[in-house]
C-alpha atoms as one frame of an Amber mdcrd trajectory, in Angstrom:
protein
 -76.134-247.287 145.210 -79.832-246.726 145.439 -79.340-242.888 147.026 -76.985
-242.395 143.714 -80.112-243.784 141.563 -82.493-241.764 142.736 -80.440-238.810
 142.580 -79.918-239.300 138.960 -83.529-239.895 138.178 -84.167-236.126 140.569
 -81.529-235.041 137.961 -83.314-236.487 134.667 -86.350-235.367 135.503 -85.859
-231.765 136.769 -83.513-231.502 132.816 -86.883-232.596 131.455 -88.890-230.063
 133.399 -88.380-227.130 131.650 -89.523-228.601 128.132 -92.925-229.238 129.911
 -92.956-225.936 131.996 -94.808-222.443 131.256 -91.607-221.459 129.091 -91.572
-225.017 127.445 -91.516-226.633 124.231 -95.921-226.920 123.739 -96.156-223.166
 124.874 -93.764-222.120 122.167 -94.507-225.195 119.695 -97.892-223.606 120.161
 -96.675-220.234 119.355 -95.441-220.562 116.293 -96.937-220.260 112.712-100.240
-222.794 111.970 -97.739-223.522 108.451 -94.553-224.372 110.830 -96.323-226.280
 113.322 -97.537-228.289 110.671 -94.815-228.841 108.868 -92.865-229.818 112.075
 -95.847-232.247 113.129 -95.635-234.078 109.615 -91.696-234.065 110.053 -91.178
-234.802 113.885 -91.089-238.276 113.455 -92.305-239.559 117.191 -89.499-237.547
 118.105 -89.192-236.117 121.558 -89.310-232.828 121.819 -86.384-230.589 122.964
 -86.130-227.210 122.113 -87.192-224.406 119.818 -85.169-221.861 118.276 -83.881
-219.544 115.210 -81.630-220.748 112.423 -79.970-217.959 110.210 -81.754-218.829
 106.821 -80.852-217.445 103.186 -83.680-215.118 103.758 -83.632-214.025 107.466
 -84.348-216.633 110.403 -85.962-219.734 110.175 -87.620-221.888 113.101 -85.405
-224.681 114.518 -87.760-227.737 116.657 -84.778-229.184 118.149 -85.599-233.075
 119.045 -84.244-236.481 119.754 -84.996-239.358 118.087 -83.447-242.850 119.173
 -81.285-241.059 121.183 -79.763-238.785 118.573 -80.740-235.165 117.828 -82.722
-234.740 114.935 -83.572-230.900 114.459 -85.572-229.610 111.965 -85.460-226.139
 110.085 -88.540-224.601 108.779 -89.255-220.958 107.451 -91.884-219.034 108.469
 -94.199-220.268 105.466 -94.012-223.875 106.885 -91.197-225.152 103.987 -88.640
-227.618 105.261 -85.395-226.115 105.007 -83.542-228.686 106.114 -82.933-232.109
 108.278 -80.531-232.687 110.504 -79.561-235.696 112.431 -76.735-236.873 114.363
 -74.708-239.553 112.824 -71.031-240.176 113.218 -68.023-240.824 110.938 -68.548
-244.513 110.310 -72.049-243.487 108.597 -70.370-240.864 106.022 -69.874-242.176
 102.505 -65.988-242.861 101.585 -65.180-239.369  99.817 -66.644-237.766 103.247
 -64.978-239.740 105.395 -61.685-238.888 103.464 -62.049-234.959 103.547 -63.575
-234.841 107.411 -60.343-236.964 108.787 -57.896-234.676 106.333 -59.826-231.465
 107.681 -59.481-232.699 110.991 -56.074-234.462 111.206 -54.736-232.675 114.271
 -58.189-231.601 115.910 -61.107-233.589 117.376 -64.611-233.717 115.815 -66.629
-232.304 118.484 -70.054-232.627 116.502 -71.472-234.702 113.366 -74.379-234.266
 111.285 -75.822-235.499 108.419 -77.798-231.943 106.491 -80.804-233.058 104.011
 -82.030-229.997 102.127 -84.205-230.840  99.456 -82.347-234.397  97.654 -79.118
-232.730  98.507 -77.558-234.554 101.399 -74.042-232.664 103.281 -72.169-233.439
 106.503 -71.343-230.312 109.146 -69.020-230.869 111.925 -67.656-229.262 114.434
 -63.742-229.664 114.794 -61.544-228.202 117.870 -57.740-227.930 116.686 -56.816
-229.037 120.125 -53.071-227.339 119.364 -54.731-223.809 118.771 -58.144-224.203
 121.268 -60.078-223.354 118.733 -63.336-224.579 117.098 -63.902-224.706 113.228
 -66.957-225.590 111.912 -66.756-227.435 108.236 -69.674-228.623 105.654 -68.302
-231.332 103.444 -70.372-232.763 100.311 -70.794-235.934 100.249 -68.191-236.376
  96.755 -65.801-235.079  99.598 -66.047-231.524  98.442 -65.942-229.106 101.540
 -68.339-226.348 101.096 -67.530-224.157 103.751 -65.134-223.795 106.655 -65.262
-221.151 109.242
């Protein structure tokens, strides 16, 4: 028992290497635009930091500072003039409101939601999932309003 212990915590702690590492998340958090760092400071919540990335954005790519906060992800999306795009945090099906809830289980009747998340941009709050139609193998990814309206599917 305490060999498998400290083989997890070897395990935990070479996963968190790499966000501390040369190629980690301050060397590239550092990188990026004085207006997105900020932004991302002001918006990170005490979050830990994960990752950093690109998010296709209505006009060409925006940064992605991919966290966790309380044990969910919470990733936030900034263009490269430091605006918030968007927030978007892990939640599951029990959090959606009703008309949601409704159009998530009718999208995904036969498959099984593989991702949830809750989208803030601006006031206007959505729900993207990721569904795999278990009889096909195949993944769908949905945005759903949250009157129940679904917004995209692809």
């Amino acid at each position: 028992m305490k060999l498998a212990k400290t083989l997890l915590a070897l395990v935990t702690a070479s996963a968190l290497l790499p966000a501390f590492s040369g190629d980690g998340f301050a060397e590239k958090f550092e990188a990026l635009p004085q207006a997105v760092r900020e932004t991302a400071k002001a918006n990170m919540q005490n979050a830990f930091p994960v990752s950093i990335g690109t998010a296709k954005g209505a006009d060409g790519f925006d940064y992605q500072v991919n966290t966790r906060l309380n044990g969910k992800y919470h990733d936030l999306v900034i263009d490269k003039a430091g605006k918030l795009v968007a927030v978007k945090d892990e939640t599951d099906v029990a959090s959606l409101p009703a008309p949601a809830k409704a159009a998530l289980e009718k999208e995904a009747a036969a498959a099984k939601v593989m991702t949830l998340e809750r989208v803030t941009e601006g006031n206007q709050v959505s729900y993207g999932a990721l569904i795999k139609d278990n009889a096909q193998g195949t993944f769908v990814q949905l945005r759903i309003a949250a009157d129940g309206t679904v917004k995209a599917k692809n």
